[in-house]
BALOBA-1460 file (C-alpha; in Angstrom, 3 decimals):
// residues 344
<rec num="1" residu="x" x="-35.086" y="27.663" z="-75.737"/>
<rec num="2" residu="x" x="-34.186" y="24.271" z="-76.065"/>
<rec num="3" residu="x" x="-37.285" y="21.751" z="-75.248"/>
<rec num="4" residu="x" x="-36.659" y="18.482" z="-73.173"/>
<rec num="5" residu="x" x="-38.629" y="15.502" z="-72.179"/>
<rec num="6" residu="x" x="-38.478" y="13.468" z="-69.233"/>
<rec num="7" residu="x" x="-37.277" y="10.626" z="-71.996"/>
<rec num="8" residu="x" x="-34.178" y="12.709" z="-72.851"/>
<rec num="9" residu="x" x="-32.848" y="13.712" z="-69.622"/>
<rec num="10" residu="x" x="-29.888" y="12.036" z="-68.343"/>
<rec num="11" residu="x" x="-27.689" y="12.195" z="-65.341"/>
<rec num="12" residu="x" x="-24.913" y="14.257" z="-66.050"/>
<rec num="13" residu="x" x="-21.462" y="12.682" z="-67.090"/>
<rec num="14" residu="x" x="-19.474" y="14.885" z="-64.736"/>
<rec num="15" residu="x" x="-20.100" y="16.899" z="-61.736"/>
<rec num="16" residu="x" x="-20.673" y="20.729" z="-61.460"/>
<rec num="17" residu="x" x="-17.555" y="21.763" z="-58.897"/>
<rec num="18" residu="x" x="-15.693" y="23.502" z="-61.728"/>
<rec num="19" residu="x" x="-18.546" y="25.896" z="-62.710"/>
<rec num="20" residu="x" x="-19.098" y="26.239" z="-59.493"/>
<rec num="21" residu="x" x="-15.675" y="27.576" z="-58.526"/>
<rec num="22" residu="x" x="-15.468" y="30.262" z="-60.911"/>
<rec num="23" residu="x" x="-18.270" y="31.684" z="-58.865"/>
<rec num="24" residu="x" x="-16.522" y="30.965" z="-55.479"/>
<rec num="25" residu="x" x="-13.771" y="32.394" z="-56.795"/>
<rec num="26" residu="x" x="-15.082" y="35.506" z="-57.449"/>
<rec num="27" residu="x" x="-16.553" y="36.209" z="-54.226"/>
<rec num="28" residu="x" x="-14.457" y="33.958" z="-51.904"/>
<rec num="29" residu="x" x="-11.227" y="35.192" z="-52.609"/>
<rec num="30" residu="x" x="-11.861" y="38.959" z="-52.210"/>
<rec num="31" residu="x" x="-12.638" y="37.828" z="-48.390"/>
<rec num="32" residu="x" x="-8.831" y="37.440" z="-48.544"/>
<rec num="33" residu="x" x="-7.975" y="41.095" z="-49.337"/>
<rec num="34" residu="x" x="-10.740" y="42.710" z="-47.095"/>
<rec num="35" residu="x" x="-9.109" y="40.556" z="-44.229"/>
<rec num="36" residu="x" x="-5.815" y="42.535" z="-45.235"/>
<rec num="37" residu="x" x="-7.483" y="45.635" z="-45.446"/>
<rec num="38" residu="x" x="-9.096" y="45.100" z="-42.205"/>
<rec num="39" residu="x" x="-6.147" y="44.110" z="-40.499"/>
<rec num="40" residu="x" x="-7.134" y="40.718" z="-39.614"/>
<rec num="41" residu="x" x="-3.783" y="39.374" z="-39.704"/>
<rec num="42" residu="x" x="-1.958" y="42.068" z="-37.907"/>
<rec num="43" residu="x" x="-4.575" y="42.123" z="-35.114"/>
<rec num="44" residu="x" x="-3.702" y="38.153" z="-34.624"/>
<rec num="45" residu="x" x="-0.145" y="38.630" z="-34.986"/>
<rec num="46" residu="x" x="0.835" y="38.633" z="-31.261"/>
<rec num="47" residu="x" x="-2.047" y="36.284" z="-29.849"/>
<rec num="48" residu="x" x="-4.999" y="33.906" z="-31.036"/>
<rec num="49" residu="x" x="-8.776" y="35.769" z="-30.925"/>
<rec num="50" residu="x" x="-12.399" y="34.426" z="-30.913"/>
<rec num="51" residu="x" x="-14.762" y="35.696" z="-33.261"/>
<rec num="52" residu="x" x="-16.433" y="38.375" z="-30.434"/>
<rec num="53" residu="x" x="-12.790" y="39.919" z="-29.691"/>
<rec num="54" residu="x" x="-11.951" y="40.050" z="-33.736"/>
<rec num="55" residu="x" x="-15.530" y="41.443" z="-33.886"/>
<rec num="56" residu="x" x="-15.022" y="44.058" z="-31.269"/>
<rec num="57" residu="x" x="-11.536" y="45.002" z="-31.859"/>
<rec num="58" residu="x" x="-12.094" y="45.624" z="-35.957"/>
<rec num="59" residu="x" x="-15.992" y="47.110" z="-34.762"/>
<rec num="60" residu="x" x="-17.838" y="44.749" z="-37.079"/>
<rec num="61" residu="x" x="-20.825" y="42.463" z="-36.827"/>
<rec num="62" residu="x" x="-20.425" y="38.907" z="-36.751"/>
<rec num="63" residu="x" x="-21.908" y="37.840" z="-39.435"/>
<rec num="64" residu="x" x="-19.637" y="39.531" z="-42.159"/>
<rec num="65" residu="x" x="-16.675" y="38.654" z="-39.518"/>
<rec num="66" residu="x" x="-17.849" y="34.660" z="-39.434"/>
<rec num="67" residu="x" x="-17.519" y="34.381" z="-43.211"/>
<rec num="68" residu="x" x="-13.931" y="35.935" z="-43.645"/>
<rec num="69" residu="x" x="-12.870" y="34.100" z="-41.229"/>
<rec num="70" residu="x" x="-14.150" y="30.735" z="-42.367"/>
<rec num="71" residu="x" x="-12.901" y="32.047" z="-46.142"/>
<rec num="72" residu="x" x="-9.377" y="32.725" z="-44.808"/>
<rec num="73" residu="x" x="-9.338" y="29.951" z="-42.703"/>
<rec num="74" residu="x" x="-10.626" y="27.505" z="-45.323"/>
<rec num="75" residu="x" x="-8.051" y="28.713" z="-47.425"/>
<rec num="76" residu="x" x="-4.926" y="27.983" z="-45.438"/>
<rec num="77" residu="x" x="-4.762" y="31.518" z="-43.917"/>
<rec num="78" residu="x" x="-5.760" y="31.227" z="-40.480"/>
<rec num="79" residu="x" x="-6.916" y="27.929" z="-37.789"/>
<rec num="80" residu="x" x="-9.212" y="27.806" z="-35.615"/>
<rec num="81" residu="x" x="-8.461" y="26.088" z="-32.381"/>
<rec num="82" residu="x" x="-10.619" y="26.165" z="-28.998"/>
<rec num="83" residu="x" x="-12.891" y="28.763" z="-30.640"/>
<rec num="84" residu="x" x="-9.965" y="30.855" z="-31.446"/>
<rec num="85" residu="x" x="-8.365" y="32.221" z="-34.906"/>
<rec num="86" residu="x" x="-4.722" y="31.971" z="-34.777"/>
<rec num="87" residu="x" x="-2.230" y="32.751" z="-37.676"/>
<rec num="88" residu="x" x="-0.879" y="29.980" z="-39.920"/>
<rec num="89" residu="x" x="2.815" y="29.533" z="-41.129"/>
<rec num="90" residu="x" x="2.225" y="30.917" z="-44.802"/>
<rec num="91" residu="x" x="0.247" y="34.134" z="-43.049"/>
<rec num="92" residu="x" x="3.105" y="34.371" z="-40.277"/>
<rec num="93" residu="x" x="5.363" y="34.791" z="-43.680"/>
<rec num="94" residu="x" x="3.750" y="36.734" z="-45.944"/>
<rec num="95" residu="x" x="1.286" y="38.739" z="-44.394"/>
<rec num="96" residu="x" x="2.870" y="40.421" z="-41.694"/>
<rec num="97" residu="x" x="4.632" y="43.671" z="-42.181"/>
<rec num="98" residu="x" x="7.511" y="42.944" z="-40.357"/>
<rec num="99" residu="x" x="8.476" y="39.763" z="-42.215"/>
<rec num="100" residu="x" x="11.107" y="40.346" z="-45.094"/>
<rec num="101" residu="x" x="8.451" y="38.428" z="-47.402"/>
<rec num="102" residu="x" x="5.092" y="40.415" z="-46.807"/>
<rec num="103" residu="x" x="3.469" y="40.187" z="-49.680"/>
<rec num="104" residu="x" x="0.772" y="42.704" z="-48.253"/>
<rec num="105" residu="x" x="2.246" y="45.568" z="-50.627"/>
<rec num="106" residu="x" x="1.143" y="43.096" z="-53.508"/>
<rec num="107" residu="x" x="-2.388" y="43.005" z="-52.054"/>
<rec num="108" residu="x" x="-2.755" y="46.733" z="-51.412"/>
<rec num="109" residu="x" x="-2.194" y="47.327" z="-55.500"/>
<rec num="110" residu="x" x="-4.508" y="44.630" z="-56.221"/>
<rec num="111" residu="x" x="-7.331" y="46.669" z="-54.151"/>
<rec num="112" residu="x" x="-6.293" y="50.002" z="-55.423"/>
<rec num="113" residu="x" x="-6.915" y="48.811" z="-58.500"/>
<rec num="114" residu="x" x="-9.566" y="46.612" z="-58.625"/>
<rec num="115" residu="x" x="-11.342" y="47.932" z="-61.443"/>
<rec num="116" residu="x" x="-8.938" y="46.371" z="-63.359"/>
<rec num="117" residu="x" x="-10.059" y="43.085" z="-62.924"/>
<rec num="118" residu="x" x="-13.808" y="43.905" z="-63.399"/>
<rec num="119" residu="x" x="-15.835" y="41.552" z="-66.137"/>
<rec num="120" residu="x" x="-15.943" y="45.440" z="-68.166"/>
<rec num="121" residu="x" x="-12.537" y="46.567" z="-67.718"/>
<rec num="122" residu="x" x="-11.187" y="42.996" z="-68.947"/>
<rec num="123" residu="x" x="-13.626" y="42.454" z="-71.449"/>
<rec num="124" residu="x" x="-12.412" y="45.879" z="-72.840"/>
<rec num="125" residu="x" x="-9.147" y="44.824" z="-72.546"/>
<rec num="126" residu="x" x="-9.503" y="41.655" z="-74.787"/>
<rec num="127" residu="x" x="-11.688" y="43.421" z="-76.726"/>
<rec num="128" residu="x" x="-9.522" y="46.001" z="-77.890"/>
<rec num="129" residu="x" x="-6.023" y="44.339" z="-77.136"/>
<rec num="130" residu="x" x="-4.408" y="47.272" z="-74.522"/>
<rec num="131" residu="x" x="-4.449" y="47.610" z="-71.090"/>
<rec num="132" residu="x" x="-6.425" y="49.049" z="-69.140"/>
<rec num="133" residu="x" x="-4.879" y="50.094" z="-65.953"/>
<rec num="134" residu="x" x="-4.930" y="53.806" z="-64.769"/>
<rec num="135" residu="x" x="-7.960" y="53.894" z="-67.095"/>
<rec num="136" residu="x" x="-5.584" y="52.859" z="-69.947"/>
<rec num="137" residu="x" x="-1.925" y="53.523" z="-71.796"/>
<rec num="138" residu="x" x="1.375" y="53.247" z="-70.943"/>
<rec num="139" residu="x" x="1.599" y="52.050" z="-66.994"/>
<rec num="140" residu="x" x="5.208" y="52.981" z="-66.763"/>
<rec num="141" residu="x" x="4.437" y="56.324" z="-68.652"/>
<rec num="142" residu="x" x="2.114" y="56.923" z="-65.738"/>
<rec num="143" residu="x" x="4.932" y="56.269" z="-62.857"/>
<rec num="144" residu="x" x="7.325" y="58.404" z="-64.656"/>
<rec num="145" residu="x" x="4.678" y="61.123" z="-64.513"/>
<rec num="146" residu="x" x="3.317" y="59.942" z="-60.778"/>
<rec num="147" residu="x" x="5.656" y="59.488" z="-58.416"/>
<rec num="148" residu="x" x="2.957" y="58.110" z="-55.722"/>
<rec num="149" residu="x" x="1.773" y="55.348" z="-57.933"/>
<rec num="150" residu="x" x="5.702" y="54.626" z="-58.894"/>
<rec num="151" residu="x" x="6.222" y="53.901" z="-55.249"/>
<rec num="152" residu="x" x="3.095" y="51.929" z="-54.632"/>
<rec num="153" residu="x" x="3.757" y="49.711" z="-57.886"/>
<rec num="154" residu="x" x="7.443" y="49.495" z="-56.821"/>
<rec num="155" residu="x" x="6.405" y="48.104" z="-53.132"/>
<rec num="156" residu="x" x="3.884" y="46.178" z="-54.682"/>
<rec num="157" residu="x" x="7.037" y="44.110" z="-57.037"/>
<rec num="158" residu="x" x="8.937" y="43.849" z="-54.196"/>
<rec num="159" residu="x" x="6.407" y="42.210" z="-51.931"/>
<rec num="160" residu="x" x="5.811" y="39.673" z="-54.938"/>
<rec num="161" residu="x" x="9.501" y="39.107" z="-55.350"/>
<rec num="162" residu="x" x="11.195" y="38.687" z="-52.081"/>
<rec num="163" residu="x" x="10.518" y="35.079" z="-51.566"/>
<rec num="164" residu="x" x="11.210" y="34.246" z="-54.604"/>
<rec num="165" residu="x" x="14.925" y="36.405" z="-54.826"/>
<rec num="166" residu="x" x="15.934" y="34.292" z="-52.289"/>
<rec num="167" residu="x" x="15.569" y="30.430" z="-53.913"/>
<rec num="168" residu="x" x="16.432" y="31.260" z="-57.670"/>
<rec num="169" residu="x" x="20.128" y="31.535" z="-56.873"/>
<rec num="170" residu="x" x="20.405" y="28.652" z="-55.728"/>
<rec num="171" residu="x" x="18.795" y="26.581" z="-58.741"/>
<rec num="172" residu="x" x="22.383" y="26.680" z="-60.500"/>
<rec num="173" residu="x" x="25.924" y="27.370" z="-59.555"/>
<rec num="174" residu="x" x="25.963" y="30.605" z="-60.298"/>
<rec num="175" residu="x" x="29.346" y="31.677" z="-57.744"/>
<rec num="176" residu="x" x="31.782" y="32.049" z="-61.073"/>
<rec num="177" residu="x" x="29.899" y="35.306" z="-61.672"/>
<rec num="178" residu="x" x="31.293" y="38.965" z="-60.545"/>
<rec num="179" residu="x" x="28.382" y="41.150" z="-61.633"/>
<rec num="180" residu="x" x="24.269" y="40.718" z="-62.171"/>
<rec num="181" residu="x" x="22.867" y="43.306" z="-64.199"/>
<rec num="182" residu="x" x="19.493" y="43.236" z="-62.893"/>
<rec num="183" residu="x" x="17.026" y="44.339" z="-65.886"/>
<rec num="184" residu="x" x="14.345" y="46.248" z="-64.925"/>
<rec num="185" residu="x" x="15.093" y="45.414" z="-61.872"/>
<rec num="186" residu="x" x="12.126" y="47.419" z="-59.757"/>
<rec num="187" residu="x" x="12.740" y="47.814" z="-55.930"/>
<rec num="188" residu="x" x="16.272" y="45.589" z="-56.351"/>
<rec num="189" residu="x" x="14.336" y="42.116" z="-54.289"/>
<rec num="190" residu="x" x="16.359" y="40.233" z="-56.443"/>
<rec num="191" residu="x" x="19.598" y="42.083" z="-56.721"/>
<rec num="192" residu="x" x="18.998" y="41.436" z="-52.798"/>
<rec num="193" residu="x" x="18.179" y="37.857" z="-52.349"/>
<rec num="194" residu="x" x="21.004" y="37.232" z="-55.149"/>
<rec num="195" residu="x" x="23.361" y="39.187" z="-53.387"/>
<rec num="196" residu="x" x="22.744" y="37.466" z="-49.767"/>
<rec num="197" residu="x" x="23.101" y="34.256" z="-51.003"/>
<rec num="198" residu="x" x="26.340" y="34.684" z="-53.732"/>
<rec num="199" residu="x" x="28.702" y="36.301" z="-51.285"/>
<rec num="200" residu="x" x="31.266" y="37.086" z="-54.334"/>
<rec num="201" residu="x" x="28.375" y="38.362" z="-56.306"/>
<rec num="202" residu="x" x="28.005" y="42.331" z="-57.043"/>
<rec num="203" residu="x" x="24.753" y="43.706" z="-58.531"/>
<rec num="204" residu="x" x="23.685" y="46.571" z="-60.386"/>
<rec num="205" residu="x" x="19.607" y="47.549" z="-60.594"/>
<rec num="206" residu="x" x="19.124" y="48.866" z="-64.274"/>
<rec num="207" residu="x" x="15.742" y="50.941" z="-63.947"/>
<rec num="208" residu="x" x="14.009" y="54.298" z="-64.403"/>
<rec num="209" residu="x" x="16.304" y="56.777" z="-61.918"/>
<rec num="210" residu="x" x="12.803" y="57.060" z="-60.013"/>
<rec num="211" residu="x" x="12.840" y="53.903" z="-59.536"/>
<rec num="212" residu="x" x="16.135" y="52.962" z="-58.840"/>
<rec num="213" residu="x" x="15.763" y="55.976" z="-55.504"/>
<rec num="214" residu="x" x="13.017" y="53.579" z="-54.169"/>
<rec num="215" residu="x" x="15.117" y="50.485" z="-54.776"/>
<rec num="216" residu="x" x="18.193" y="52.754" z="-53.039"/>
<rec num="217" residu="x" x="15.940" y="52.376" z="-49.771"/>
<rec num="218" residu="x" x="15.149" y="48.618" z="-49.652"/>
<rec num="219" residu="x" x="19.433" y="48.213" z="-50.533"/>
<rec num="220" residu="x" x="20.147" y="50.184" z="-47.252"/>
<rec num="221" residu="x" x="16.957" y="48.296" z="-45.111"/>
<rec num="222" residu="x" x="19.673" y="45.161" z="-46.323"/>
<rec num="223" residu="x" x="22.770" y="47.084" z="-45.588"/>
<rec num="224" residu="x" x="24.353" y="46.017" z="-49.469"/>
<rec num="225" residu="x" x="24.565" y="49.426" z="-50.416"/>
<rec num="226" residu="x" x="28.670" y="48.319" z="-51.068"/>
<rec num="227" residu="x" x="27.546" y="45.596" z="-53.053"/>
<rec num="228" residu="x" x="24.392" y="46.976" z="-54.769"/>
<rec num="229" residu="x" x="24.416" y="49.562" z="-56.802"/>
<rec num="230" residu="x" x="21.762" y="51.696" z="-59.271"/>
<rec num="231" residu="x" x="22.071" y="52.941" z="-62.262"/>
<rec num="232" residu="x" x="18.837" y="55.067" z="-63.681"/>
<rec num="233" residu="x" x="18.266" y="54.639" z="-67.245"/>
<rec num="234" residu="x" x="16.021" y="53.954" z="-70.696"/>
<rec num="235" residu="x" x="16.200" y="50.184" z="-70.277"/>
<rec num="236" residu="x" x="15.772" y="50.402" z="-74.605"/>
<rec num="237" residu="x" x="17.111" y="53.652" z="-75.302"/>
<rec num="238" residu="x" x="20.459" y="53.446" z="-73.084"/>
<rec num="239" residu="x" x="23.620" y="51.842" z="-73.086"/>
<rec num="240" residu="x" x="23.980" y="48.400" z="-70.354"/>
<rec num="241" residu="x" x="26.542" y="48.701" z="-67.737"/>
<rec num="242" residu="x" x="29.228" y="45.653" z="-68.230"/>
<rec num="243" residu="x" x="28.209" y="42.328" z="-66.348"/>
<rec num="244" residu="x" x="28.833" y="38.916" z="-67.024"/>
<rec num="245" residu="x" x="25.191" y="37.515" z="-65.588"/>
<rec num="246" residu="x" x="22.052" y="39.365" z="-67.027"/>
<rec num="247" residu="x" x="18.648" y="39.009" z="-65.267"/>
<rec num="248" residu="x" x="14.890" y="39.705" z="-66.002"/>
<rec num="249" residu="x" x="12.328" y="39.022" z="-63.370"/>
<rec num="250" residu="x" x="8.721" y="39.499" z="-64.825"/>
<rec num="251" residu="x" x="9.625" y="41.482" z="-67.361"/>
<rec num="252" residu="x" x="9.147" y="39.588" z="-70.351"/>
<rec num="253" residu="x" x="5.551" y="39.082" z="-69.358"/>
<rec num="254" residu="x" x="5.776" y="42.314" z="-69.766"/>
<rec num="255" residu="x" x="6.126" y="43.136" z="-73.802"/>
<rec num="256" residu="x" x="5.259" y="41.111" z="-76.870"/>
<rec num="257" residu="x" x="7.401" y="38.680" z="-78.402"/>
<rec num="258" residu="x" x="8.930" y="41.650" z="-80.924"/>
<rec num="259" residu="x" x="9.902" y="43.409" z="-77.806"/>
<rec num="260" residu="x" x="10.780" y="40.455" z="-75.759"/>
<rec num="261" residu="x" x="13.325" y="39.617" z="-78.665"/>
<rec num="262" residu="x" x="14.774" y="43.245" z="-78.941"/>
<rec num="263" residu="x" x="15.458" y="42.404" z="-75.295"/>
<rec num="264" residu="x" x="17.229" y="39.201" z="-75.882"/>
<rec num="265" residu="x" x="19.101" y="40.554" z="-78.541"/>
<rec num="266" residu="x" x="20.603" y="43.780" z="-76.382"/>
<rec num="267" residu="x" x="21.167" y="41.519" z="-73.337"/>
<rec num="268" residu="x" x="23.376" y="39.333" z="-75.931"/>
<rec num="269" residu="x" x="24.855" y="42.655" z="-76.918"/>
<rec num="270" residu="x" x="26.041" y="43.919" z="-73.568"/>
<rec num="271" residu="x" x="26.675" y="40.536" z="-71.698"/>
<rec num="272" residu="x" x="30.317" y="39.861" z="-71.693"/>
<rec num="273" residu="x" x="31.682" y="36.194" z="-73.504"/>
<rec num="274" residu="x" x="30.711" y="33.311" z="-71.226"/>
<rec num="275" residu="x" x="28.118" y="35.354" z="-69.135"/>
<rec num="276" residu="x" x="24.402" y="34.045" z="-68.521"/>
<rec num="277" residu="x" x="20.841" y="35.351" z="-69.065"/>
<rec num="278" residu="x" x="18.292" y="34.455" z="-66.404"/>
<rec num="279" residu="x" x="14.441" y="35.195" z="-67.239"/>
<rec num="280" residu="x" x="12.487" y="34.045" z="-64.102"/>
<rec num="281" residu="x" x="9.092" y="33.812" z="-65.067"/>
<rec num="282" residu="x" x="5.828" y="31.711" z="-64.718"/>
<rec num="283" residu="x" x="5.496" y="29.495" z="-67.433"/>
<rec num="284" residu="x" x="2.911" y="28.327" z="-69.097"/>
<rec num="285" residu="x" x="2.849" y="24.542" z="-71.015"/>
<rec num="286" residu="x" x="4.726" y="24.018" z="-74.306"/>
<rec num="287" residu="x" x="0.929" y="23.615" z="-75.322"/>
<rec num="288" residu="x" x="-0.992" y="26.275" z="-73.707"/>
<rec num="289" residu="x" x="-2.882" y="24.346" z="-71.449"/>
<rec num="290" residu="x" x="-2.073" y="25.033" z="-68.560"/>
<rec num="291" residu="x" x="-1.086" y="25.459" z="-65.554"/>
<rec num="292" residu="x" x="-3.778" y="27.693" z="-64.282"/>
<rec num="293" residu="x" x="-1.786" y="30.159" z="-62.248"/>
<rec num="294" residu="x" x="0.534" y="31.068" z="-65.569"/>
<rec num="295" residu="x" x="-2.547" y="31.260" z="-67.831"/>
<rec num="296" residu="x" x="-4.183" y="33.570" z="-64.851"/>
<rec num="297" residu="x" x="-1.167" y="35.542" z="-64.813"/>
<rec num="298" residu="x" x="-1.446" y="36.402" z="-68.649"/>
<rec num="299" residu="x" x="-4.785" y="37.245" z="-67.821"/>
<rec num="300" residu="x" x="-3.826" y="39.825" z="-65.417"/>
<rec num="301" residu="x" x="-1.050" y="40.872" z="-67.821"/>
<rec num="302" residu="x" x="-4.128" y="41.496" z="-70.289"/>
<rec num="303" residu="x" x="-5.585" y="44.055" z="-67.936"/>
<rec num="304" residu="x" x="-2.375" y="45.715" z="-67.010"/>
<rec num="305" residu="x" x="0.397" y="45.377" z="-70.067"/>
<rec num="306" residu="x" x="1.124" y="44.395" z="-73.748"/>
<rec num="307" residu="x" x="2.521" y="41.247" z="-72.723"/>
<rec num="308" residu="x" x="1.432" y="37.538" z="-72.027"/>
<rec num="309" residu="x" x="2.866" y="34.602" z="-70.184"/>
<rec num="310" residu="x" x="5.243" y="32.810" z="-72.249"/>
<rec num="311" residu="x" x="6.031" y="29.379" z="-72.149"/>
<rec num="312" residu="x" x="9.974" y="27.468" z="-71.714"/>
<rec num="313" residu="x" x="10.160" y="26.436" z="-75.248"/>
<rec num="314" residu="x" x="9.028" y="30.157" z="-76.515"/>
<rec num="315" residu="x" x="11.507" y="31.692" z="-74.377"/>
<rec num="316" residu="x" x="14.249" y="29.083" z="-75.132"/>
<rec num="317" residu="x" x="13.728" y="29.145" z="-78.811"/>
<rec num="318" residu="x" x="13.839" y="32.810" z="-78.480"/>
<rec num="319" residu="x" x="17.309" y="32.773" z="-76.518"/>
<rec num="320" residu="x" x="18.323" y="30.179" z="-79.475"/>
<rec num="321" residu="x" x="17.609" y="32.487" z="-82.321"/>
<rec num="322" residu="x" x="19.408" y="34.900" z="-80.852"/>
<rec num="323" residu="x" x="22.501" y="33.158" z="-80.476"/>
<rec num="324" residu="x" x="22.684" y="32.041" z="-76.849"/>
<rec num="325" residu="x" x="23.934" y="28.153" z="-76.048"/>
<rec num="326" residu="x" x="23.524" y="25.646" z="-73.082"/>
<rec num="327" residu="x" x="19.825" y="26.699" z="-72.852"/>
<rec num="328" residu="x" x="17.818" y="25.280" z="-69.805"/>
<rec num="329" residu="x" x="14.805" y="25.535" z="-68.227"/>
<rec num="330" residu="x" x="14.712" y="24.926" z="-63.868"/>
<rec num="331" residu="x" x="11.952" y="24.644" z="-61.318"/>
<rec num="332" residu="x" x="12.572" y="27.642" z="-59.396"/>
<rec num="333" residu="x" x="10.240" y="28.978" z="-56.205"/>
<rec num="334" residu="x" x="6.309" y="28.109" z="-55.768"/>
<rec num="335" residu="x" x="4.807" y="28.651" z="-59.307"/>
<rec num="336" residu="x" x="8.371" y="30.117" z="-60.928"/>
<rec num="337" residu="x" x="10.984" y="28.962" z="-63.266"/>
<rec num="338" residu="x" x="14.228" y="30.187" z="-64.481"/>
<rec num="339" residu="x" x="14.937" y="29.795" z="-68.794"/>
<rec num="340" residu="x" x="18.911" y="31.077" z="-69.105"/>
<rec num="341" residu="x" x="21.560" y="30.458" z="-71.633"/>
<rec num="342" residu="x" x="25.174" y="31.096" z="-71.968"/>
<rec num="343" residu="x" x="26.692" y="33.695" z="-74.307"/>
<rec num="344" residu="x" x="29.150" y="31.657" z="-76.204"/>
């Protein structure tokens, strides 16, 4: 242990906020997903509470009920006016079932698998290089063979894509295109939000043909189902139906670069002459330092895939090599951005 003396002890040059937060983090955000599991938000949907009504109607104590609040409160979720919690705008939108953008689905995979994010399970995880969700392997392996975690993962992407389906189209002119190809395209969210806001646009959602039955429901909830269609496939093995826009939403984060390059390289392939890629991701700095959410993202991608976050320049050099022109990078919705190029 390192000996001091009251000659060598100094103030220190910086505050201790940022150690500190790692703790908060740990146990204040949490709060946020036992107030979903609790049904804090849905029980203040129609009308503002005080703490003895939330207390009584969710039959817990108010002591535990006091500090969610004040967590999800303090963090943008909830006010608190006249001694009564009332929902906020970005809870109104996103964490309520009825909205198009609930995000709740999102939240419900996080808690189902929570051991995921343990200090053991991640330290394995960087320890040994492979995921370790579903106690390790393949993840999509797993759906294939599980049709009740398929459907939970596939609500869970569509809660975290909604929002997001419906700004990206509108980051470039993208109305001189016929047909999207959407790669991997989950529950269809963005097939949908492209869709409603490119009236001229049809769309095709290229997944596993169990998944592309669950994205056959959310198509009808929309009423595209002329517009939309599926097609169930080996997004490596298979041929690509014919479009002349091509578009990966979280998939690259998905797969290392060799993979995310076999990708780029098919989607060249199969897009027609003068059609587009579009890779919406969260990006991380040319650098790699920073932002946080991106680098917190490829953290989670440790714990749950063989891929990483990439950053613009990776993903445009990679769209480069592979022979695609007119490369750009755009600001896209909250923490995404879109990298496409042009097939010359």
């Amino acid at each position: 242990m390192t000996q001091h003396t009251s000659s060598n002890i100094q103030m220190p040059r910086v505050d201790d906020r940022p150690v500190w937060d790692v703790v908060f983090a740990v146990y204040g955000y949490p709060a946020l997903l036992l107030a979903h599991r609790l049904k804090v938000f849905a029980l203040l949907e129609d009308n503002p509470r005080t703490l003895t009504e939330i207390c009584d109607a969710l039959n817990i104590k108010p002591r535990p009920a006091e500090v969610i609040l004040t967590v999800a409160t303090a963090l943008g979720f909830l006010s608190l006016q006249q001694e009564r919690y009332a929902l906020t705008a970005v809870a109104e939108e996103y964490l309520l079932q009825k909205s198009p953008n609930y995000f709740g689905f999102l939240w419900d995979l996080m808690i189902d698998n929570y051991q995921v994010c343990s200090i053991t399970s991640l330290e394995k995880a960087v320890m040994t290089d492979s995921p370790q969700t579903y106690g390790g392997g393949d993840i999509y392996q797993s759906h294939e063979e599980q049709v009740e975690l398929l459907h939970r993962f596939t609500s869970g992407m569509h809660s975290m894509s909604m929002a997001s389906a419906l700004v990206w189209p509108g980051v470039l002119d993208f109305s001189r295109h016929r047909v999207m190809l959407d790669i991997g395209g989950s529950s269809g969210a963005h097939s949908i939000g492209a869709t409603l806001r490119l009236p001229n646009l049809q769309a095709i959602v290229l997944d596993f043909p169990q998944v592309c039955e669950v994205a056959e429901g959310y198509i009808v909830e929309y009423n595209l189902q002329e517009r939309i269609k599926t097609c169930g496939a080996n997004i490596w093995n298979d041929h690509w139906p014919s479009a002349d826009l091509h578009f990966f939403s979280n998939m690259y984060h998905d797969w290392p670069p060799e993979k995310c390059h076999f990708l780029t390289a098919k989607s060249f392939r199969y897009l027609e002459c003068g059609g587009r890629i579009v890779i919406h991701e969260m990006l991380c700095n040319d650098d790699k330092t920073g932002p946080f959410a991106p680098a917190a993202f490829g953290m989670m991608m440790m714990g749950w895939t063989e891929g990483k976050q990439y950053s613009g320049l990776e993903l445009s050099t990679m769209l480069k090599e592979i022979g695609f022109e007119d490369i750009q990078i755009h600001k896209a919705s909250g923490y995404y951005s879109i990298v496409t190029g042009r097939k010359p």
